[in-house]
MARDREN-632220 format. One line per 2 residues: number of its first residue (from 1); for each residue x, y, z of N, C-alpha, C, O. Coordinates in nm, 2 decimals. Layout:
// residues N
NUM) X/Y/Z/X/Y/Z/X/Y/Z/X/Y/Z; ...
This chain:
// residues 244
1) -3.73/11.19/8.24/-3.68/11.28/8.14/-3.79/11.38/8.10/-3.91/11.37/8.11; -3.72/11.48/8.07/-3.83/11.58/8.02/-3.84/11.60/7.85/-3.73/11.63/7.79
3) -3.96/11.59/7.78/-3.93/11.64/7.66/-4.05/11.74/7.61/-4.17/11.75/7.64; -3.96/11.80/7.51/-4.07/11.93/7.48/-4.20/11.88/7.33/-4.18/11.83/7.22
5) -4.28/11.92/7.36/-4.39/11.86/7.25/-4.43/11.97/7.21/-4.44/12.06/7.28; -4.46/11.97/7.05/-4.53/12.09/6.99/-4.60/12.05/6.85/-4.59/11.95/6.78
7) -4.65/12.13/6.84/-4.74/12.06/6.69/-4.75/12.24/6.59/-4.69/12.34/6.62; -4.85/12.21/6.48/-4.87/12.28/6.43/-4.86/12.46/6.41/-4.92/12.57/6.43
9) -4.73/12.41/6.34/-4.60/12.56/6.35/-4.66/12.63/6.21/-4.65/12.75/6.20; -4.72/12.56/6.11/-4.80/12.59/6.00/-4.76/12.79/5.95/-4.81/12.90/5.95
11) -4.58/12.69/5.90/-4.50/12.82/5.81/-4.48/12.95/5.84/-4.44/13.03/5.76; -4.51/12.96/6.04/-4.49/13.10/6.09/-4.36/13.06/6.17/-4.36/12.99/6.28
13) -4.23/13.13/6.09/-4.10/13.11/6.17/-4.09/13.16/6.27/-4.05/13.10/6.37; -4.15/13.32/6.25/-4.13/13.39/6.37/-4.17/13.35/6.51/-4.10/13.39/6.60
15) -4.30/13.25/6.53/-4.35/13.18/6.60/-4.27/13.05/6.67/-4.25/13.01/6.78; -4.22/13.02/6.57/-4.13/12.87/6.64/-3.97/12.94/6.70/-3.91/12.89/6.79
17) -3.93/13.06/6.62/-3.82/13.08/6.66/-3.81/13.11/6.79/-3.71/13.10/6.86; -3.96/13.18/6.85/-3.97/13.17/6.99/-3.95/13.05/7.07/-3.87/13.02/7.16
19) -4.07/12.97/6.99/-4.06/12.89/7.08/-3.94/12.76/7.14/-3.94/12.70/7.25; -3.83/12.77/7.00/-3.71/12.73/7.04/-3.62/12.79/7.11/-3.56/12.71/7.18
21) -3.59/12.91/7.12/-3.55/13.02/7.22/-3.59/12.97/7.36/-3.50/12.96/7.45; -3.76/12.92/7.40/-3.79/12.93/7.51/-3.73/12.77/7.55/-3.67/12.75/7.65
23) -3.76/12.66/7.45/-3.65/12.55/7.49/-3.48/12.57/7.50/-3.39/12.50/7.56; -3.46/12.67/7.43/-3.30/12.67/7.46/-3.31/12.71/7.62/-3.22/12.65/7.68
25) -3.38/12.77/7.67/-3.37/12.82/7.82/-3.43/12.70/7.91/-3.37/12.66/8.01; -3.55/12.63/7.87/-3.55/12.56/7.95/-3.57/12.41/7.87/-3.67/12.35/7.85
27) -3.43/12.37/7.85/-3.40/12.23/7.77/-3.44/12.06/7.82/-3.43/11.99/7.92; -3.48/12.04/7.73/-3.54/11.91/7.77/-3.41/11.83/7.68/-3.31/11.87/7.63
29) -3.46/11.70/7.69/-3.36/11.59/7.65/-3.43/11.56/7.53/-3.34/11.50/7.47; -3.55/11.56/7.45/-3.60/11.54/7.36/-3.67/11.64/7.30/-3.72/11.73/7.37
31) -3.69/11.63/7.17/-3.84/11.74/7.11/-3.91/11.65/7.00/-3.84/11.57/6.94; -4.05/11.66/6.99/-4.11/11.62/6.90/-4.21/11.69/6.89/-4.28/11.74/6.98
33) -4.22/11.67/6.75/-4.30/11.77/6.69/-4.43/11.70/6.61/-4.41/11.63/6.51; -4.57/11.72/6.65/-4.68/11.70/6.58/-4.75/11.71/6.49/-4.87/11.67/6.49
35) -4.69/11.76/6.37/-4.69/11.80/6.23/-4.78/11.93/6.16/-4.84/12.02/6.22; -4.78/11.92/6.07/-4.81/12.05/6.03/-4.74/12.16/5.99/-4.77/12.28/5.95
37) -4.64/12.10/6.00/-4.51/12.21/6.02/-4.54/12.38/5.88/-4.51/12.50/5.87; -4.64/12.27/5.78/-4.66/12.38/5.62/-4.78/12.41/5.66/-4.83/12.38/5.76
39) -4.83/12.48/5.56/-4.95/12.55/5.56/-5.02/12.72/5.62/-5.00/12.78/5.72; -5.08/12.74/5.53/-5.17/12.90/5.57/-5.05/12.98/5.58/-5.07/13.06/5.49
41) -4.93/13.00/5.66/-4.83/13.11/5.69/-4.74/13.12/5.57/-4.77/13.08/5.45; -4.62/13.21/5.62/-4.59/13.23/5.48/-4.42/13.24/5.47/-4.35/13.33/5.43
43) -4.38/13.11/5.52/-4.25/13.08/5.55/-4.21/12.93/5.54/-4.13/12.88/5.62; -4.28/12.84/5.43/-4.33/12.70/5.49/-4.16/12.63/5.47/-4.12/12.55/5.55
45) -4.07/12.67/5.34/-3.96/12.60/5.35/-3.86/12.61/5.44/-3.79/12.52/5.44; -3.82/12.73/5.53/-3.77/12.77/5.59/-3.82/12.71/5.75/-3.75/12.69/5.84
47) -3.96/12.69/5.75/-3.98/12.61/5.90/-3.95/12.48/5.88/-3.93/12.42/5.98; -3.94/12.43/5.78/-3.86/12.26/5.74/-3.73/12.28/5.78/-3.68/12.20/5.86
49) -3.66/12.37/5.74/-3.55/12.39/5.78/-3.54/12.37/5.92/-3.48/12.28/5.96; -3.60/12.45/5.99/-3.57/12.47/6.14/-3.64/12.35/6.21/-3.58/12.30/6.30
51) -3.76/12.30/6.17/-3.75/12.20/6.24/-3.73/12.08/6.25/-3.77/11.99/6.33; -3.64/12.07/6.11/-3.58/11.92/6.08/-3.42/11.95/6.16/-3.36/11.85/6.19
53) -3.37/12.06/6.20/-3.23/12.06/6.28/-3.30/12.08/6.40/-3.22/12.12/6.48; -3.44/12.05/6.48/-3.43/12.06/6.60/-3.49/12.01/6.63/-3.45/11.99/6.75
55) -3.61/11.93/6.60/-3.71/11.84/6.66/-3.63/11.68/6.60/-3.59/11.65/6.49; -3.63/11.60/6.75/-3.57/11.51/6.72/-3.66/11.38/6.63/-3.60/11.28/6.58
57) -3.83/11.40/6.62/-3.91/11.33/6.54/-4.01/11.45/6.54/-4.06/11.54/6.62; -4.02/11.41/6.36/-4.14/11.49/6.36/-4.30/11.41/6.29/-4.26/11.37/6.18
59) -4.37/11.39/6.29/-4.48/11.29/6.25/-4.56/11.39/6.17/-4.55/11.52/6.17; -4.65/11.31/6.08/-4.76/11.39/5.95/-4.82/11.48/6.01/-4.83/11.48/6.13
61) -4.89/11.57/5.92/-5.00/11.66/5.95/-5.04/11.66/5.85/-4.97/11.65/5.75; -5.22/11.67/5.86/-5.25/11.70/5.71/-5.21/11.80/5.61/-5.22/11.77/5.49
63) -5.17/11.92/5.65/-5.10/11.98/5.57/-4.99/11.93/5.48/-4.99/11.93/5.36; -4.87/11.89/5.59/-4.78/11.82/5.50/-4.83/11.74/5.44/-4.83/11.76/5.32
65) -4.87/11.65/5.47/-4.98/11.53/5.37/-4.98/11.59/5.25/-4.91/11.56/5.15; -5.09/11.69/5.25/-5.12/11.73/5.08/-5.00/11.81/5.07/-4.97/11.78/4.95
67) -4.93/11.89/5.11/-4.84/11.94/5.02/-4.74/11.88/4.94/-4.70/11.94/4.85; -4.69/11.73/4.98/-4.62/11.64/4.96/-4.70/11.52/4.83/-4.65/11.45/4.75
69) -4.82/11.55/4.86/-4.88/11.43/4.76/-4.93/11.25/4.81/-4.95/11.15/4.74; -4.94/11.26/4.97/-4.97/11.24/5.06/-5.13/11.19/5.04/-5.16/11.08/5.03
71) -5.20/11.30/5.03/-5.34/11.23/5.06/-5.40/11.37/4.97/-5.32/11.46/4.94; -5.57/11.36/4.94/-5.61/11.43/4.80/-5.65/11.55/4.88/-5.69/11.52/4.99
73) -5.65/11.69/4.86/-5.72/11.78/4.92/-5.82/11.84/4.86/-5.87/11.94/4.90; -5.86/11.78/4.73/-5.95/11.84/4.68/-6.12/11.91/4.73/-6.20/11.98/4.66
75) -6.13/11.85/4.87/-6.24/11.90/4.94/-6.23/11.99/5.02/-6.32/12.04/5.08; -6.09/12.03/5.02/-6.06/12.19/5.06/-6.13/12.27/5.01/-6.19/12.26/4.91
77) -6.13/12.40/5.12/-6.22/12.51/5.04/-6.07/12.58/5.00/-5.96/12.56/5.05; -6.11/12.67/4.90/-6.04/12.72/4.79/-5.90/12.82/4.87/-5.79/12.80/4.83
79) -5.92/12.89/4.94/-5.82/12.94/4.96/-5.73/12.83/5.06/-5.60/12.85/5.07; -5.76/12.77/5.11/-5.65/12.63/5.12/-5.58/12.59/5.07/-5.46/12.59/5.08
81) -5.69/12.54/4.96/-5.64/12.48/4.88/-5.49/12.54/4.79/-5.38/12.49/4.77; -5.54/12.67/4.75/-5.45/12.77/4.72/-5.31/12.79/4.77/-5.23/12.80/4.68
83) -5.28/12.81/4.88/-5.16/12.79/4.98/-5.09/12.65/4.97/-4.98/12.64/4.92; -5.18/12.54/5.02/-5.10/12.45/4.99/-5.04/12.41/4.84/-4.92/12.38/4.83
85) -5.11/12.41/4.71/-5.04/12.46/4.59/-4.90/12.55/4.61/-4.79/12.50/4.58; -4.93/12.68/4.65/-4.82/12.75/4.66/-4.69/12.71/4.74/-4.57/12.72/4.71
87) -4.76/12.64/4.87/-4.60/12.59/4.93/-4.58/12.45/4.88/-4.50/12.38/4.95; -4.61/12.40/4.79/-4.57/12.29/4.74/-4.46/12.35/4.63/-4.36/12.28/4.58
89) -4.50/12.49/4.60/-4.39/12.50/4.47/-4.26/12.60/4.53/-4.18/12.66/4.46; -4.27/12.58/4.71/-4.20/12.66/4.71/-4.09/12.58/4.84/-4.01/12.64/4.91
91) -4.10/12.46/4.84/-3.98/12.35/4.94/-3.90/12.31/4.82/-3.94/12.31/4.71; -3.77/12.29/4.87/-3.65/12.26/4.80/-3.69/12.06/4.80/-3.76/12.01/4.89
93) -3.66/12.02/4.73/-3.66/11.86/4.71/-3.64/11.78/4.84/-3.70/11.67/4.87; -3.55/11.86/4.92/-3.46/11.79/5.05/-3.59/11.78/5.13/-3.61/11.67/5.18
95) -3.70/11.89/5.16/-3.78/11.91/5.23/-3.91/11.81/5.18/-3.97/11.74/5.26; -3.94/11.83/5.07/-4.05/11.76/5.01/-4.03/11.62/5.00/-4.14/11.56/4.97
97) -3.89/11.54/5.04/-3.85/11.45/5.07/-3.87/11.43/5.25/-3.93/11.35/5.31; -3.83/11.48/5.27/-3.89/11.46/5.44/-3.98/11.47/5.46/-4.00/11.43/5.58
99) -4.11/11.51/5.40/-4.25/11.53/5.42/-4.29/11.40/5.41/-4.35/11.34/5.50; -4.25/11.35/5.31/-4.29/11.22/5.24/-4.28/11.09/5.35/-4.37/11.02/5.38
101) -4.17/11.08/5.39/-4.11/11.01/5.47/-4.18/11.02/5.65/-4.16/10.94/5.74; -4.23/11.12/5.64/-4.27/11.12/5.75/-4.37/11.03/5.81/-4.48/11.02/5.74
103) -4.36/10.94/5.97/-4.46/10.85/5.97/-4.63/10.90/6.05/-4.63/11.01/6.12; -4.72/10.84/6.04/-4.85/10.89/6.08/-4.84/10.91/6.26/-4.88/11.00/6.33
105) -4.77/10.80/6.31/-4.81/10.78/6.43/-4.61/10.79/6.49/-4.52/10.81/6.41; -4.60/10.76/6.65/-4.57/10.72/6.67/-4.54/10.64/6.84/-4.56/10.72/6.93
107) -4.52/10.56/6.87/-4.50/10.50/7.00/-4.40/10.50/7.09/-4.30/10.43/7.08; -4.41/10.58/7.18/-4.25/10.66/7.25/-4.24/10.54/7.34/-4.34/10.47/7.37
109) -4.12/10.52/7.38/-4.07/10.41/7.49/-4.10/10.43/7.62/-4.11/10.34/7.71; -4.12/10.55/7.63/-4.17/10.62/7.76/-4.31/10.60/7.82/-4.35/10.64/7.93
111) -4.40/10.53/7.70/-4.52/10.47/7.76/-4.64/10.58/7.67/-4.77/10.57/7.66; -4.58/10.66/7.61/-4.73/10.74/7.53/-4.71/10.71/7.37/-4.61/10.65/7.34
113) -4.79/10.74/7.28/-4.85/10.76/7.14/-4.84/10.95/7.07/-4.91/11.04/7.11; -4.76/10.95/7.01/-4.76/11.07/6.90/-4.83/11.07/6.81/-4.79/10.99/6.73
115) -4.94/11.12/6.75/-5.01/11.13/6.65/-5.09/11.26/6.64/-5.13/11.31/6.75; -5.11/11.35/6.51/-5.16/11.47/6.48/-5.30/11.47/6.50/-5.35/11.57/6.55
117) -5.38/11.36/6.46/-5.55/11.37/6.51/-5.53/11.25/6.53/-5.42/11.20/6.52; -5.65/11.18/6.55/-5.68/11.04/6.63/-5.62/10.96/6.56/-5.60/10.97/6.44
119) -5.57/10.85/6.67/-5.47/10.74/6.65/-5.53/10.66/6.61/-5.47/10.56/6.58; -5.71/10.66/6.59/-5.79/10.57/6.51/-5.77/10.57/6.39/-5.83/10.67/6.35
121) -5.73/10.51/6.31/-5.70/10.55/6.11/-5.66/10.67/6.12/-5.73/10.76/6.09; -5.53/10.69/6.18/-5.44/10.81/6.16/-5.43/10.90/6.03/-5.44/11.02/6.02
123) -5.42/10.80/5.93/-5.46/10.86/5.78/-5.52/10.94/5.75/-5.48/11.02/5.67; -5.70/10.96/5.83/-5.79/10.99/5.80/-5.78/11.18/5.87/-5.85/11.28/5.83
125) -5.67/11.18/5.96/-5.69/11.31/6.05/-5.76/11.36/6.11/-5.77/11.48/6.12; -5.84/11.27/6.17/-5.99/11.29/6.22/-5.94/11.41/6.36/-5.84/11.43/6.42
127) -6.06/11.44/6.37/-6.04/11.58/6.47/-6.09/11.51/6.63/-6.19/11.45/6.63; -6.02/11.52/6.75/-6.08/11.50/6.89/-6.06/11.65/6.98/-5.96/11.67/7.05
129) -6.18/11.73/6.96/-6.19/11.79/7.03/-6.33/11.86/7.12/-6.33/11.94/7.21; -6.41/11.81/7.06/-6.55/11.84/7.12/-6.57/11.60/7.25/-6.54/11.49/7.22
131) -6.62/11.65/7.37/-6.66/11.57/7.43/-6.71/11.46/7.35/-6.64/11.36/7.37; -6.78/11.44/7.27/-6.87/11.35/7.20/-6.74/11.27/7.09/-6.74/11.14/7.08
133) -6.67/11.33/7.04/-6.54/11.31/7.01/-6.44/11.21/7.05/-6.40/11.12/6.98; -6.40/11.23/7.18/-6.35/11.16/7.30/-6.43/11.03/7.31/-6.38/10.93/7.29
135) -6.56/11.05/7.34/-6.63/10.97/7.41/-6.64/10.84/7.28/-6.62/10.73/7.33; -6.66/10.85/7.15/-6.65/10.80/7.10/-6.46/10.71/7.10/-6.45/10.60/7.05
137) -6.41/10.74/7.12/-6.29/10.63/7.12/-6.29/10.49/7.24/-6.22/10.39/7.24; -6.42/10.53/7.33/-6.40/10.41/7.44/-6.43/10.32/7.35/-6.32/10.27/7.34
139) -6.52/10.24/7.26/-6.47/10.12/7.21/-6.36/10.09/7.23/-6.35/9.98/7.28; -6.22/10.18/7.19/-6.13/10.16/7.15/-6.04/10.13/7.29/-5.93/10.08/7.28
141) -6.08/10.16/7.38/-6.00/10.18/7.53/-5.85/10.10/7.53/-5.74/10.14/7.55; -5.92/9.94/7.48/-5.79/9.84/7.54/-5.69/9.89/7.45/-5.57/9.91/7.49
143) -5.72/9.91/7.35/-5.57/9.93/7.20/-5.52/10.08/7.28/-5.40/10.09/7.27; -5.59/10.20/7.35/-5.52/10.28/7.32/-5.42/10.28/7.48/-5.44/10.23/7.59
145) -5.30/10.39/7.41/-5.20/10.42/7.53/-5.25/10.50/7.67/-5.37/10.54/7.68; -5.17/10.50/7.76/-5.18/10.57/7.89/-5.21/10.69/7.83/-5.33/10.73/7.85
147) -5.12/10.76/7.74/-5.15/10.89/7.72/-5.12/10.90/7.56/-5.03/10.84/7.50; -5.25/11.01/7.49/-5.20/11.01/7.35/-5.16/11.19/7.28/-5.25/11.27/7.26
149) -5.06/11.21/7.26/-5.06/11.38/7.27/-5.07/11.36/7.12/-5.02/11.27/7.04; -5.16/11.48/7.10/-5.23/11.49/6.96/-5.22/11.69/6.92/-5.20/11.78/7.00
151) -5.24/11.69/6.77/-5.20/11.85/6.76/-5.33/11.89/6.68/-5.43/11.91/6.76; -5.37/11.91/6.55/-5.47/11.94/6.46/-5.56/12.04/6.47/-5.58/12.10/6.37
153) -5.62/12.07/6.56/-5.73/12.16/6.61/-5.68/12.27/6.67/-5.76/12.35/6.72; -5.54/12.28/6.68/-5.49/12.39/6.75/-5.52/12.47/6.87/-5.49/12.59/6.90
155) -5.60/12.35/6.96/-5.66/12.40/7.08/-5.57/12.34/7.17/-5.48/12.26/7.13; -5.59/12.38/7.29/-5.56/12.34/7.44/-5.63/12.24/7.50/-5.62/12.22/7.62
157) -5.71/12.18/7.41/-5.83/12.03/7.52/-5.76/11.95/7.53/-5.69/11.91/7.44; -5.77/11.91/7.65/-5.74/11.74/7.69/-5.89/11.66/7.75/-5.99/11.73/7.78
159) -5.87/11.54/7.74/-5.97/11.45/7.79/-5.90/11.32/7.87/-5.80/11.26/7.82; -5.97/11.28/7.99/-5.94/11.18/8.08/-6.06/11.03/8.05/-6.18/11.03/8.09
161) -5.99/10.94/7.99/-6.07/10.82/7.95/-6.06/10.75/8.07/-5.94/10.74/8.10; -6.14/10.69/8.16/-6.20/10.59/8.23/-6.29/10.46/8.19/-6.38/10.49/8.12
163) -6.28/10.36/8.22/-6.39/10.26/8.26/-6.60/10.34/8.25/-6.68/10.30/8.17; -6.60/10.40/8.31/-6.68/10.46/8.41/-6.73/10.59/8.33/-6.84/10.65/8.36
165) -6.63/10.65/8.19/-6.64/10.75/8.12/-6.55/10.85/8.10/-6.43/10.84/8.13; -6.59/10.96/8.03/-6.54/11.07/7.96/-6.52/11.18/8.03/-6.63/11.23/8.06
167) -6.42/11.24/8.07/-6.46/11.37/8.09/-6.33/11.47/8.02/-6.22/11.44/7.99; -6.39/11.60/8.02/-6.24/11.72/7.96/-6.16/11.74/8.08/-6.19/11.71/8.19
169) -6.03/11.80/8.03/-5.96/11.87/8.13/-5.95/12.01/8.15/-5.84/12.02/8.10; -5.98/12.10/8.18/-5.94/12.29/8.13/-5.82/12.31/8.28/-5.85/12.33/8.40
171) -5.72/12.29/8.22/-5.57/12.33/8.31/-5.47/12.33/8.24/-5.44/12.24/8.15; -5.38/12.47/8.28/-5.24/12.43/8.20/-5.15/12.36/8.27/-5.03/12.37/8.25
173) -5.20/12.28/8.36/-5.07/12.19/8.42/-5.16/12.04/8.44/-5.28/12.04/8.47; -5.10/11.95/8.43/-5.24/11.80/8.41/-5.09/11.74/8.48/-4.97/11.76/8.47
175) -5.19/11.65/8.56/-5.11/11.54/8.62/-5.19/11.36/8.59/-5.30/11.31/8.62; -5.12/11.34/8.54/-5.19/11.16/8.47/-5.19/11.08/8.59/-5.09/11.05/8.65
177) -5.28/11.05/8.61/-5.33/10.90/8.64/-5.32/10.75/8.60/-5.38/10.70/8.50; -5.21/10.66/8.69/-5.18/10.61/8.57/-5.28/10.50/8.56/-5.25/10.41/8.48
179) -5.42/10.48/8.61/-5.49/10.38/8.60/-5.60/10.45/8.49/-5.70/10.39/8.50; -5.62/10.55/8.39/-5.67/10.62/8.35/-5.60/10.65/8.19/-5.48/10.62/8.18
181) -5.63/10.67/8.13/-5.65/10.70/7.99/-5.64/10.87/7.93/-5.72/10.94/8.01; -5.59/10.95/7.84/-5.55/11.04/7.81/-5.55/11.10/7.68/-5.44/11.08/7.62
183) -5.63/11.15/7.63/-5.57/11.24/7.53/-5.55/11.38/7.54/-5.65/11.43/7.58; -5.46/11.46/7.52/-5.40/11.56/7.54/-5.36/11.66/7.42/-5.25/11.63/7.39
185) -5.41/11.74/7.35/-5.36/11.82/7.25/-5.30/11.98/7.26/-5.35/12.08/7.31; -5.19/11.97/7.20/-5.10/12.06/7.24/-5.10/12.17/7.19/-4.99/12.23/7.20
187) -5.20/12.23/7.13/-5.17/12.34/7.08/-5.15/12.40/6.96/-5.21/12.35/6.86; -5.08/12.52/6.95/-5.03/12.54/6.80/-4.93/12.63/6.83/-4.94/12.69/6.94
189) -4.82/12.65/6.75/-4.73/12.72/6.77/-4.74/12.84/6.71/-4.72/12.95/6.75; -4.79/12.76/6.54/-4.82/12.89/6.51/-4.95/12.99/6.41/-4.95/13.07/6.32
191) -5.02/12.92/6.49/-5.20/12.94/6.43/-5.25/12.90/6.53/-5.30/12.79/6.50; -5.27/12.94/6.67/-5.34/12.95/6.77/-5.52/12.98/6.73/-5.56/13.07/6.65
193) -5.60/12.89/6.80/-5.73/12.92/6.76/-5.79/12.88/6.91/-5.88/12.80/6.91; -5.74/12.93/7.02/-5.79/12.94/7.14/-5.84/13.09/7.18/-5.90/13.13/7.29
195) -5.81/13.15/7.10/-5.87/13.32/7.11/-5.75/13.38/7.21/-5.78/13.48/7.28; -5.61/13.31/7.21/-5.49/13.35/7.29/-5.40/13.35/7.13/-5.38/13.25/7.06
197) -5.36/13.46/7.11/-5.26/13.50/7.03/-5.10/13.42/7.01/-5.03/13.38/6.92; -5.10/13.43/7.12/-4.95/13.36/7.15/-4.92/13.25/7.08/-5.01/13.19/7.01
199) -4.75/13.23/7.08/-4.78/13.08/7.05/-4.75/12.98/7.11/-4.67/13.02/7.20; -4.77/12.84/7.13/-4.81/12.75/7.25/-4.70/12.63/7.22/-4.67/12.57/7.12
201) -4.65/12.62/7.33/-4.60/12.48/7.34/-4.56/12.41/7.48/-4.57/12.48/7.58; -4.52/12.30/7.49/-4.54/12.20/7.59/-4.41/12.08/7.64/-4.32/12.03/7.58
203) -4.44/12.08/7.77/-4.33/12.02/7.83/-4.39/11.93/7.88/-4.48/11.95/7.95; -4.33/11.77/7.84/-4.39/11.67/7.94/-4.26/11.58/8.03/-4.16/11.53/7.97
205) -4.27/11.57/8.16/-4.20/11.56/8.26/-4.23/11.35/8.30/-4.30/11.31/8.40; -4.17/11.26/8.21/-4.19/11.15/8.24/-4.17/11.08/8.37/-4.20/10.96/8.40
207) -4.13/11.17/8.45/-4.11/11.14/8.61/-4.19/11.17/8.69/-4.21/11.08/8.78; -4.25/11.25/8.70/-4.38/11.33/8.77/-4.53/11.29/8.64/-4.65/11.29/8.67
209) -4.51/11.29/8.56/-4.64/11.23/8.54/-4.68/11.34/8.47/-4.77/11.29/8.41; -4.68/11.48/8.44/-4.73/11.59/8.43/-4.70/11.70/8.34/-4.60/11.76/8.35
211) -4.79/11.72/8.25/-4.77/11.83/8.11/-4.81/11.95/8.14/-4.92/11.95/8.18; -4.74/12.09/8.14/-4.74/12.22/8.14/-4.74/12.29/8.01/-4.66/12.24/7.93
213) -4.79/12.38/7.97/-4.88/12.43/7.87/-4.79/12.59/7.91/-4.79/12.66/8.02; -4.72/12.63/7.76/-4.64/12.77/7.79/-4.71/12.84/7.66/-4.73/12.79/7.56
215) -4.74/12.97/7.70/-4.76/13.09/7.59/-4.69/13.17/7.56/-4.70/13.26/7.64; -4.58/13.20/7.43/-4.52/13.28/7.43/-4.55/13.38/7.33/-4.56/13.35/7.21
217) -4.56/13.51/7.38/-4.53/13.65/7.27/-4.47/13.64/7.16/-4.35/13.63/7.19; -4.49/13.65/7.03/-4.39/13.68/6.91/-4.43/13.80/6.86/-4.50/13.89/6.91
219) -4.35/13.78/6.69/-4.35/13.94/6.60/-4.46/13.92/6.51/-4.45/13.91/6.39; -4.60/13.90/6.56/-4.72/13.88/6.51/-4.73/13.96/6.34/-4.76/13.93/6.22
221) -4.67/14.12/6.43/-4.66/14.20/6.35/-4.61/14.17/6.16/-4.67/14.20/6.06; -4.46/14.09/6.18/-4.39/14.07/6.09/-4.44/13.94/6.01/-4.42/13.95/5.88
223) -4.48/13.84/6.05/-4.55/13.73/6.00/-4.65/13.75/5.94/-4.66/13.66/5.85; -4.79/13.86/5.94/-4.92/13.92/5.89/-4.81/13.99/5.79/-4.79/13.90/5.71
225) -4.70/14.10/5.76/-4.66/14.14/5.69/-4.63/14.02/5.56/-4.65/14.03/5.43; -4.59/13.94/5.62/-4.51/13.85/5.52/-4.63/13.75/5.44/-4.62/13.70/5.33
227) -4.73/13.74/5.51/-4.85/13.71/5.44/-4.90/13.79/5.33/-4.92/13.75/5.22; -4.92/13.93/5.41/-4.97/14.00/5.31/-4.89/14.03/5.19/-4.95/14.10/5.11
229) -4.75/13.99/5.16/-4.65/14.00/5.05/-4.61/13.90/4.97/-4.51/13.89/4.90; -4.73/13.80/4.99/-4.73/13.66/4.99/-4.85/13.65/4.86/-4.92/13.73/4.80
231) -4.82/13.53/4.84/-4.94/13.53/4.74/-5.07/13.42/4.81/-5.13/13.35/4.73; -5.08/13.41/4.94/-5.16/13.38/5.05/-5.29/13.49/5.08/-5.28/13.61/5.10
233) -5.40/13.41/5.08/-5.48/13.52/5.13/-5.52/13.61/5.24/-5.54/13.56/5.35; -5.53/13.73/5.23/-5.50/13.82/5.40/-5.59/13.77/5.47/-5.55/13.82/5.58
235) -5.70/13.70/5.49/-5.76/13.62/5.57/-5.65/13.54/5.72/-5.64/13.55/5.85; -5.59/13.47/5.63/-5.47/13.37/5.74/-5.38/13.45/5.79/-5.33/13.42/5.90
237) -5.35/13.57/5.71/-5.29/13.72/5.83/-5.36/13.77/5.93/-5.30/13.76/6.04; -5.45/13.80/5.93/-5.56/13.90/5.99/-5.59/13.77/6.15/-5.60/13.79/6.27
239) -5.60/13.65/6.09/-5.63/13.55/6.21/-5.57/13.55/6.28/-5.62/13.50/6.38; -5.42/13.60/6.29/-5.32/13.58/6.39/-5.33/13.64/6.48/-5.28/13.60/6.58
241) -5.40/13.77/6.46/-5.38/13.88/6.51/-5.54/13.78/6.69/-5.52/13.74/6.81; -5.64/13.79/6.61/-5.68/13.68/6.72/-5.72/13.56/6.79/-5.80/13.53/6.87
243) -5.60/13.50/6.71/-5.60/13.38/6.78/-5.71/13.30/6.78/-5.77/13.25/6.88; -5.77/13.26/6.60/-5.86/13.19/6.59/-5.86/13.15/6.45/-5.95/13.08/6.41
């Protein structure tokens, strides 16, 4: 089966509505989505909308966390902080009720793990993206899955766990090994911080073994607009523009 994986859409519609467009064309049998769906952009109840009618699971992100009442953000720096305030006062009940509800992890039948940062105290959102990162979870080897697709950092890294060690992957197409260990992070759809503008999402092919990594063009233009008309600061506009 093929299903499409995406994470951190963080309130830019214009961004996801691509990237559902690009699954209407090339359809998988499943979608799940890595959370985050609120935050920094400036559309956050309206991407609840869309991606509670299209992602068939969607799991926590820290964002939704604190905007829901979830976990404390008070160690936020201030204009964070600020946004998620604002999109908290701006989801309809239905939505703020699905946040809530949403679970940290989860365990596909298909042989992998869903989770937004490390599947170690999922709660915590801990970030795996620098090597040292990775290499720290071999304690953990026996508990973790074949493969763990993770979102938070809004990068493109994967890492290959062994016996023997750690290493990254830099490819947009990975083929698993199945004697071998995986973590794989998907991206962002819509706050790219790979210095690639676009926005990103992913197809994993449970028959072949193998995840492909798509970039698509959006209306960058109209999204920075809607920031800036926002009561959001033009900082999280201006970033889009490079992809960081």
């Amino acid at each position: 089966m093929k299903i499409g994986i995406f994470s951190d859409i963080h309130s830019n519609l214009n961004a996801f509505k691509v990237v559902r467009e690009f699954y209407e064309k090339n359809p998988c049998d499943e979608y799940l989505c890595l959370g985050d769906v609120v935050g920094y952009g400036p559309q956050p109840d309206e991407c609840c909308d869309a991606v509670r009618d299209f992602a068939n699971l969607t799991i926590l992100g820290n964002h939704d966390a604190a905007v829901c009442g979830r976990m404390n953000y008070a160690y936020y720096y201030e204009a964070a902080r600020n946004v998620l305030d604002y999109h908290a006062s701006l989801l309809k009940p239905g939505n703020m009720e699905w946040l809530r509800q949403m679970p940290y992890t989860y365990k596909h039948p298909e042989g992998f793990t869903i989770c937004h940062g490390s599947p170690i105290d999922p709660q915590e959102f801990n970030y795996i993206f620098f090597l040292d990162q990775a290499i720290q979870l071999m304690p953990h080897y026996d508990q973790l899955d074949h493969i763990t697709f993770i979102g938070h950092s809004h990068l493109t890294k994967a890492f290959v766990l062994a016996p023997e060690g750690v290493n990254d992957i830099t490819s947009n197409n990975i083929t698993f090994d199945p004697h071998k260990k995986y973590f794989v992070t998907v991206g962002s759809v819509g706050q790219p911080r790979d210095y690639d503008n676009r926005a990103c999402c992913t197809i994993y092919d449970t028959e072949t073994k193998t995840i492909q990594y798509y970039r698509l063009p959006y209306d960058i233009e109209d999204t920075v607009r809607r920031v800036f008309n926002s009561e959001i600061t033009y900082n999280f506009g201006k970033r889009l523009y490079l992809g960081i």
